[in-house]
DOTI-452696 format. One record per residue (C-alpha): residue in one letter; x negated, y, z. Coordinates in steps of 0.2 Angstrom, whole numbers, padded with zeros to 4 digits, always signed. Each point is the difference from the previous one (the first is absolute). Example, Ala and Ser with C-alpha at 12.3 -4.5 7.8 and 13.67 -1.06 7.14 Angstrom:
2
a-0062-0022+0039;s-0006+0017-0003;
***
This chain:
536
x+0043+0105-0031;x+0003-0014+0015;x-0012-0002+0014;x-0001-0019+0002;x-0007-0009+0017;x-0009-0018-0005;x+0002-0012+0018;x-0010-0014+0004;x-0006-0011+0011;x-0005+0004+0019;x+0009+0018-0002;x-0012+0005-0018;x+0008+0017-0009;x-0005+0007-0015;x+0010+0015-0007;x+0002+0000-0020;x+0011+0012-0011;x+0012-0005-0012;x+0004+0011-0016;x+0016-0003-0009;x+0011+0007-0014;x+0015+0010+0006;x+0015-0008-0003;x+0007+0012-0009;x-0015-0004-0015;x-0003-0019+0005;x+0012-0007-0013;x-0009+0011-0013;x-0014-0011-0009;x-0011+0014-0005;x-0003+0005+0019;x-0002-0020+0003;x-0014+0001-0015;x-0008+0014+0008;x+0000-0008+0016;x-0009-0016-0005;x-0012+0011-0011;x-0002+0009+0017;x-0006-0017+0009;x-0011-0007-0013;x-0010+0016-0001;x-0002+0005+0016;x-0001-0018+0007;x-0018+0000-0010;x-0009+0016+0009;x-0011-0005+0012;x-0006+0016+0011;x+0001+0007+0017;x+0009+0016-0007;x+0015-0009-0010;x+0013-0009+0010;x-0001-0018-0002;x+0014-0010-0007;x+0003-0018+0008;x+0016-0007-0010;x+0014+0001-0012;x+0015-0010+0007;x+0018+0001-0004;x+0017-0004+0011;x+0017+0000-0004;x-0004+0008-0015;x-0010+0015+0006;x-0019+0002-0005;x-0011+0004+0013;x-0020+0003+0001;x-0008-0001+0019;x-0012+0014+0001;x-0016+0002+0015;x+0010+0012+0013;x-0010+0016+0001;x+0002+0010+0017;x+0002+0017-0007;x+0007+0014-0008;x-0001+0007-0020;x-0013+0013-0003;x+0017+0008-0004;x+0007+0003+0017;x-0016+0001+0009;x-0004+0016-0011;x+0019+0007+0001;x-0002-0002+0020;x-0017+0008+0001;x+0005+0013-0008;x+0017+0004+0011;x-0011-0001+0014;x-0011+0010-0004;x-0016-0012-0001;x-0002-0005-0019;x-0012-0015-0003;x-0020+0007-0001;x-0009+0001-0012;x-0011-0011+0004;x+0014-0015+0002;x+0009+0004-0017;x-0015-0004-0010;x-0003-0015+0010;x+0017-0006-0002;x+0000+0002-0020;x-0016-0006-0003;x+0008-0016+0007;x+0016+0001-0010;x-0013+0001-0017;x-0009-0015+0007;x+0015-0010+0002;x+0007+0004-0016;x-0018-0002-0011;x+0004-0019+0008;x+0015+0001-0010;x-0006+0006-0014;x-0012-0013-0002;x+0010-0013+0003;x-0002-0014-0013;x+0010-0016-0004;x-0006-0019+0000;x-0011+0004-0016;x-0007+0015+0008;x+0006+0013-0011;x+0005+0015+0007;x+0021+0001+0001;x+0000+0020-0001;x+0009+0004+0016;x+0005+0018+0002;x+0010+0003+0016;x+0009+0015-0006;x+0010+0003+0016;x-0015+0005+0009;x+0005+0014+0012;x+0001+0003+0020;x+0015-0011+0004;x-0010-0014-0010;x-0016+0003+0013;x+0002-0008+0017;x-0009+0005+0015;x-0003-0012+0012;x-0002+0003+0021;x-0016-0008-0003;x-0004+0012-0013;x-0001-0012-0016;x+0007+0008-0016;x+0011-0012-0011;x+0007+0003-0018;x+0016-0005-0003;x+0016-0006-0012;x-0006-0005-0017;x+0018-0001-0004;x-0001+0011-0015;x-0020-0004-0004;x-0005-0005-0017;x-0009-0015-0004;x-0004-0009-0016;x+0011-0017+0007;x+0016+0009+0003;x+0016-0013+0000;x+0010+0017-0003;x-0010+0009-0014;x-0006+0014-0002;x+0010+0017+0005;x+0011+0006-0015;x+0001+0014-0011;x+0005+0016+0010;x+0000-0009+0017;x-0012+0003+0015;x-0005-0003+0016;x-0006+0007+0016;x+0003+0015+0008;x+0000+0014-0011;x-0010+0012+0011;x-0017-0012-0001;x+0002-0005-0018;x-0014+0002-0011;x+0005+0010-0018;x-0003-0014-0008;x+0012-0011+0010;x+0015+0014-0001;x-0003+0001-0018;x+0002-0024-0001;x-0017+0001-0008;x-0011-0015+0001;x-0008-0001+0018;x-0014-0007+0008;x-0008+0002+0019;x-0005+0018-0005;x+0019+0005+0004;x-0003-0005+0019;x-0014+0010+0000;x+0011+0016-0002;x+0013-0007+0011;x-0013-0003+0014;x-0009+0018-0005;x+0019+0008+0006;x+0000-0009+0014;x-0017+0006+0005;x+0005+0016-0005;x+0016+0002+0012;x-0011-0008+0014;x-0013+0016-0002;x+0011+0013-0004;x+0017-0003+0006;x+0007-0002-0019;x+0003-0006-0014;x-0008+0006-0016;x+0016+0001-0010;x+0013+0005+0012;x+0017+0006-0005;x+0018+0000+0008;x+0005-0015-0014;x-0006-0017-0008;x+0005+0010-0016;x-0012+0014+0002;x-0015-0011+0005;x+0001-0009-0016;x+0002+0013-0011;x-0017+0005+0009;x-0009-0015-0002;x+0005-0002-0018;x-0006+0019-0005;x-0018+0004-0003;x+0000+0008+0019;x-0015-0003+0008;x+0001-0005+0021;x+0000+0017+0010;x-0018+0001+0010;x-0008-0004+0013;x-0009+0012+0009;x+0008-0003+0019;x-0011-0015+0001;x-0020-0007+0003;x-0008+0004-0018;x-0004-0020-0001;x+0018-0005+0003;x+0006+0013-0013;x-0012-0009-0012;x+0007-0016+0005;x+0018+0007-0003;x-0006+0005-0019;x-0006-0015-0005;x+0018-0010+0004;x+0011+0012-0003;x-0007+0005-0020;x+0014-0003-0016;x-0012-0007-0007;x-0002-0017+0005;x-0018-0003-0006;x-0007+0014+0014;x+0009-0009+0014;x-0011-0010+0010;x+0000-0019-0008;x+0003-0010+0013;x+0008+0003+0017;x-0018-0009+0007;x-0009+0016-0008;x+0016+0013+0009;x-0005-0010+0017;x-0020+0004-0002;x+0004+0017-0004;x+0012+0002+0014;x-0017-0007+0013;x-0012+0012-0009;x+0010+0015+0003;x+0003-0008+0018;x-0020+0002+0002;x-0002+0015-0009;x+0013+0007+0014;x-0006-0008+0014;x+0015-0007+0004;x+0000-0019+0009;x+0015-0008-0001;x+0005-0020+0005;x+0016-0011+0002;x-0002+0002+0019;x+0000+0020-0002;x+0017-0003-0011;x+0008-0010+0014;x-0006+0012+0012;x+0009+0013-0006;x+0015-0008-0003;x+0001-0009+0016;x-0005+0018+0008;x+0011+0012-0010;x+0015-0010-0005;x+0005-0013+0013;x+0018+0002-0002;x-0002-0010-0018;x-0008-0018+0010;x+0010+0002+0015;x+0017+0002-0009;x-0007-0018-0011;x-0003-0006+0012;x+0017+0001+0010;x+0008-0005-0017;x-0008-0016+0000;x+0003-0004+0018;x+0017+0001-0003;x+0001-0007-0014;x-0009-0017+0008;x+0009-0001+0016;x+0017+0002-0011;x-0008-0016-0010;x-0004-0008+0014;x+0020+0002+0006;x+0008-0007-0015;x-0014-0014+0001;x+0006-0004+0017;x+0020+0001-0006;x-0002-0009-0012;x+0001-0019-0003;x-0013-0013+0005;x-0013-0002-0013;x-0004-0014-0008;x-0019+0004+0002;x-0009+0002+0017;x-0001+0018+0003;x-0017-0001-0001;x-0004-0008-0017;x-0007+0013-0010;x+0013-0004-0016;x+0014-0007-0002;x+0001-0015-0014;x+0006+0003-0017;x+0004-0017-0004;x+0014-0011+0007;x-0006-0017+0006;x+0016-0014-0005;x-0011-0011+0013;x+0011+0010+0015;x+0020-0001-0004;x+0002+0014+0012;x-0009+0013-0009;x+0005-0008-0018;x+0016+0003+0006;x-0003+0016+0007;x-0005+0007-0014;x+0008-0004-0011;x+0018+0004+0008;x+0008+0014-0009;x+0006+0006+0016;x-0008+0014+0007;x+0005-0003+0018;x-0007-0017+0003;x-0009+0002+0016;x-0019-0010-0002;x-0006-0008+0016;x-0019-0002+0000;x-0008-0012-0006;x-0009-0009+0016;x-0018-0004-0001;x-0006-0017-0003;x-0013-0005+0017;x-0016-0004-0009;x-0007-0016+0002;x-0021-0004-0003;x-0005-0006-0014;x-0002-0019-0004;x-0019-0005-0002;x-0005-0011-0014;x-0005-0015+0011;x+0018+0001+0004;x+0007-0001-0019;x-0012-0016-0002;x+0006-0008+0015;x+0018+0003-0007;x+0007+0012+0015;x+0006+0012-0011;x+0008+0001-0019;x-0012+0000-0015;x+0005+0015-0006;x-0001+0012+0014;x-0015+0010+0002;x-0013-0004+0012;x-0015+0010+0008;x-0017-0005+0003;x-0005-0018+0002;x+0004+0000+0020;x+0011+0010+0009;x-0006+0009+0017;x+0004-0013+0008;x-0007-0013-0007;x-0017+0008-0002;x+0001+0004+0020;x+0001-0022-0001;x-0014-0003-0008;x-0014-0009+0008;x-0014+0016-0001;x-0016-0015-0002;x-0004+0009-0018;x-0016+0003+0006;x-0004-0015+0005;x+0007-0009-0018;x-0012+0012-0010;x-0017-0007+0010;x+0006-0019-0005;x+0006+0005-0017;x-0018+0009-0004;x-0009-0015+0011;x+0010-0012-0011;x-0007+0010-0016;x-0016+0001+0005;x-0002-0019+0004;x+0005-0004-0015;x-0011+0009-0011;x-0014-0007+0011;x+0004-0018-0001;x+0011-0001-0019;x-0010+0012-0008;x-0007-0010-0015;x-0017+0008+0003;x+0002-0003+0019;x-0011-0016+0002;x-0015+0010-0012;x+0001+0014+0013;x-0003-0009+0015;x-0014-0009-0008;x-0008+0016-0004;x+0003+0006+0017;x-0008-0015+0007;x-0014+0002-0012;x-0005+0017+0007;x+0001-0006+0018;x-0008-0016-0004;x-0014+0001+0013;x+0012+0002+0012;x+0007-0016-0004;x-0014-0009+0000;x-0005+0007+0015;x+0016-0009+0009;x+0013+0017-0001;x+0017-0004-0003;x+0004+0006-0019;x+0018-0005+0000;x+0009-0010+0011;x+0012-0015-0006;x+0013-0009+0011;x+0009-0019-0004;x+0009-0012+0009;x-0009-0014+0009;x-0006-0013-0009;x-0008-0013+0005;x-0016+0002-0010;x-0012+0011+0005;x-0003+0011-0016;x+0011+0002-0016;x-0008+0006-0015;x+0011+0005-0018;x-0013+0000-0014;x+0007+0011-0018;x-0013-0008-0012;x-0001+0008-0018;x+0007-0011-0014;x+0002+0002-0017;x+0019+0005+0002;x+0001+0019+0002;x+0013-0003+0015;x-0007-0013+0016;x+0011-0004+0015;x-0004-0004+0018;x+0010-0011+0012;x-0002+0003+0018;x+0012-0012+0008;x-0004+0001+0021;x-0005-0019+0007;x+0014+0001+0012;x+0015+0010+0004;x+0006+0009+0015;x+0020-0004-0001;x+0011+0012+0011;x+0018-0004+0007;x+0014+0011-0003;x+0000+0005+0015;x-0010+0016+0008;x-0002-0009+0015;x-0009-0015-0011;x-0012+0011-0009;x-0006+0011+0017;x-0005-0017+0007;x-0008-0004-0014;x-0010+0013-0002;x-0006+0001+0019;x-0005-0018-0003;x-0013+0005-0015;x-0007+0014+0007;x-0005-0012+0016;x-0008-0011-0013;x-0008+0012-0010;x-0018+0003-0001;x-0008+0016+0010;x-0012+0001-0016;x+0003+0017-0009;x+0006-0002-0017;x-0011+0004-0014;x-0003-0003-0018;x-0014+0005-0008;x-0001+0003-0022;x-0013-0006-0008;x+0001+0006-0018;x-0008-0012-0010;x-0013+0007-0013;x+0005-0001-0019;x+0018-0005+0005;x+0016+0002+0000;x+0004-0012+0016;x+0001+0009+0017;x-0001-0015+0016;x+0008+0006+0015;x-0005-0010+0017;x+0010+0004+0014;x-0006-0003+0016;x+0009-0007+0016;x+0015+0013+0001;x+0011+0002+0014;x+0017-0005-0009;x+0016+0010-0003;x+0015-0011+0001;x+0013+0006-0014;x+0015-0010+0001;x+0004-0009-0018;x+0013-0008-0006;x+0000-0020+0001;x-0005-0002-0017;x-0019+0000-0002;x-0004+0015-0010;x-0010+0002-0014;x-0009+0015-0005;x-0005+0003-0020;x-0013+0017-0004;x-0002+0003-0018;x-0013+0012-0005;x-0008+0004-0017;x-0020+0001+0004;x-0009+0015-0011;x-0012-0005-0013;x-0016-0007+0006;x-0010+0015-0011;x+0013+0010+0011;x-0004-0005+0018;x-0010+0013+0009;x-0009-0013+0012;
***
């Protein structure tokens, strides 16, 4: 086991460990099987109480798997410490710690594959140095090295092999019979067991002896140094016969509660750090000046080593050699171990193009490009946007007043409703033209046969206008002198029974629009409604 520090940008540190195989075994491919079976079971459990696996790498031929970092100590050592000192783990905490260990390792138990059938994971190394505590007091299940799972790359365990430790085996397992999780159970019922009583059930000076124990008919010694309900507990995992151990390690963990509220007892994972950060200090201040070390000694050959090709504060270095930079290329593919890399300087970034630039063919048709305007441009802009909105909608609603095919009925039905107004000498609408020299110009649509009429307005006489600003100011001035006070009027007479509208302007006081020197003609075509259709 390796601790492993991930570095990132603005200073970040994360602290992972690292599990390999010893050298001495890393060349055997039975240990690499196991190992990959380790990953891709335990790399599946999902739960607070199992140690999460991040990743399955390998280096220069060396397999590795990057573990969370737990900060703590194995049940194991915590125990062996209590009790030297003198202050063994209550009661109380023990059954809080292993009714989180069954909680972790019911999640493994269940743990299905892609088709959700269950893969049959037994642990079968569950004992103390496989159960970490944490500072924080979180429980975590550990090493599925030797679990058995329905998927296993290396096979099932052969004929007259097992594994574990020989002290938590179930009878079942020391005898290579079939298993399932009910094996753990046992395991975790000796645990539970040393944690209450201070020993093991089958205890003996040899390895020897304990199996020839747990092979007889012997039944486990008693249990009458603890709580009646924990003694219960302690019957129903560690029974030969596997159907009268508890099913699941879910069911072990309820009964492990009840008996905490039969007792009374209360029990979190802040009492559990409390007790450890209280009674055995010496185990996080020792790991903790291990790790300082450790770092600063990093950080040393960091410093003496040679420049990097990657800003110290990139967060990973690339695993791929660009050929688009000779000097890495180069670099890296030296067989040279002593060739000295200088870094590689920054390029200064430059803003992005816009895409008015592109169209305007400042910058090559393939590079990318932002927004339509840069900054820059958009601080150039003229802001009048408000201003173009009210003439664009004007400009719309004058149109659909005055091109509107049903524009010219509309009006006529508005003068209709206010026909006494007009009568009564009210301007309805207003009309301006160009002086003429007649007094009056009236455009008559008369019905025909043909479904289309046209009417031809042409103006008696024309204003013509210079080129000139200058020219048409002055002319303008002059016509306004000459132009009648009179305001200008038109009154509609709708004729009855007809589709003809007259319209009789009055004396208006005339508007000069400049024109061109040709004399203009004007052409409306409209399409007159039925007569069955007219509404007047």
């Amino acid at each position: 086991m390796w601790l492993a520090r991930l570095r990132g940008k603005r200073e970040f540190e994360k602290l992972y460990a690292i599990k390999t195989i010893k050298t001495e075994l890393g060349e055997d491919t039975r240990f690499q099987e196991m190992f990959l079976d380790e990953a891709r079971i335990a790399s599946g459990i999902e739960h607070p109480n199992v140690a999460h696996i991040l990743d399955l790498g390998e280096q220069d031929g060396i397999l590795y798997i990057v573990m969370e970092w737990v900060d703590g100590e194995s049940l194991a050592k915590i125990s062996r410490q209590g009790r030297k000192l003198d202050v063994p783990l209550p009661l109380a905490l023990s059954l809080r710690i292993m009714a989180d260990a069954c909680a972790g390792l019911h999640a493994a138990h269940e743990l299905k594959d892609r088709n959700g059938e269950n893969l049959g994971v037994v642990h079968r190394d569950v004992s103390p140095q496989n159960i970490l505590v944490a500072t924080n007091g979180a429980v975590k299940v550990i090493d599925f090295g030797v679990a058995k799972a329905r998927n296993r790359k290396a096979g099932e365990t052969g004929a007259g092999i097992v594994k574990g430790k020989i002290r938590f085996m179930a009878p079942e397992q020391v005898r290579a019979q079939p298993l399932d999780r009910r094996a753990d159970i046992w395991a975790a019922g000796v645990c539970l067991c040393e944690l209450t009583t201070g020993r093991l059930p089958f205890d003996d000076d040899s390895d020897v002896d304990v199996v020839r124990r747990l092979i007889s008919d012997e039944p486990p010694p008693g249990f009458d140094d603890v709580p009646a309900p924990v003694a219960e507990i302690l019957a129903h995992s560690l029974v030969r016969n596997v159907d009268e151990r508890f099913a699941t390690a879910a069911a072990m963990r309820r009964a492990i509660e009840h008996a905490m509220q039969q007792l009374k007892l209360q029990a979190t994972s802040e009492d559990v750090a409390d007790f450890v950060r209280t009674h055995l200090p010496e185990f996080a201040e020792k790991r903790h000046a291990v790790i300082t070390k450790a770092m600063t000694e990093a950080d040393a050959r960091k410093d003496q080593s040679a420049p990097s090709l990657i800003d110290e504060h990139e967060a990973f270095a690339p695993t791929v050699v660009s050929k688009a930079n000779p000097q890495v290329a180069s670099a890296a593919s030296s067989p040279d171990d002593r060739v000295t890399m200088k870094p590689v300087a920054k390029a200064a970034s430059k803003p992005m193009p816009s895409a008015r630039a592109l169209l305007e063919g400042k910058v090559p048709a393939d590079e990318s490009v932002g927004g339509a305007f840069t900054e820059e441009e958009m601080a150039a802009l003229p802001k009048r946007r408000g201003v173009l909105w009210f003439l664009a909608f004007a400009a719309i609603c004058a149109g659909a007043w005055f091109g509107w095919p049903g524009g010219p009925r509309v009006r006529a039905f508005v003068a209709n409703l206010r026909g006494g107004s007009a009568l009564a000498g009210e301007p309805v609408s207003s009309a301006t033209s160009a002086p003429s020299a007649s007094s009056a110009t009236s455009a008559t649509n008369a019905p025909s046969a043909s479904p289309l009429s046209a009417a031809s307005a042409t103006p008696s006489a024309s204003t013509s206008a210079s080129s000139s600003a200058a020219s048409a100011s002055g002319a303008a001035a002059e016509s306004a002198r000459d132009a009648s006070a009179a305001p200008a009027t038109t009154r509609v007479h709708p004729a009855t029974n007809s589709n003809d509208i007259s319209f009789t302007p009055a004396p208006v006081a005339p508007t000069v629009t400049a024109t061109s020197t040709e004399t203009p003609t004007a052409t409306a075509t409209s399409n007159p409604p039925p007569e069955e259709n007219n509404p007047y």
